[in-house]
C-alpha positions, 0 to 999 in steps of 0.5 A: 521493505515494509509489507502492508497487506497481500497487494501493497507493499513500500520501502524508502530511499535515500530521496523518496517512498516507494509503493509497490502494488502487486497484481495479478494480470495475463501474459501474452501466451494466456497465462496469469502472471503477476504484476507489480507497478511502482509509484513514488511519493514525497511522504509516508503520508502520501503513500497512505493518501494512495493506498487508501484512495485506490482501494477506495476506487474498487468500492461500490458503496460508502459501506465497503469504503468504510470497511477498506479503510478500518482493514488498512487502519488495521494493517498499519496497526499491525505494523508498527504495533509494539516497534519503537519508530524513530521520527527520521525513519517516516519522514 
């Protein structure tokens, strides 16, 4: 599994990418809990379309959507900064 920041996280299997979102959320009983929601995508790229446009949606203003999206751009360097990736591990 490969983390991205604090709230999301994806992994790959044998047919599809895996995101994972993680939430924070209530239980019945009134207690926080977290949550996680999974969604799958064809690509790697279209994991980064949906991170990207769910982090976007929480903006209010061009400015912070900016800043989401360098933050993001920022994590993925840190990811593969200095690692050798071979072309079939992304596609």
């Amino acid at each position: 599994m490969i983390k991205i920041n604090d709230k999301f996280s994806t992994e790959k299997d044998k047919y599809q990418w895996l995101l994972h979102e993680l939430n924070d959320g209530v239980s019945k009983t009134g207690e926080a809990i977290k949550t996680t929601r999974t969604t799958y995508h064809p690509s790697l790229k279209m994991v980064c379309r949906a991170i990207a446009d769910r982090q976007a949606g929480e903006c209010e203003s061009v400015k912070e959507i900016l800043t989401e999206l360098d933050n993001f751009a920022c994590s993925l360097e840190m990811i593969f900064d200095g690692r050798e990736v071979e072309l079939n591990e992304m596609v």
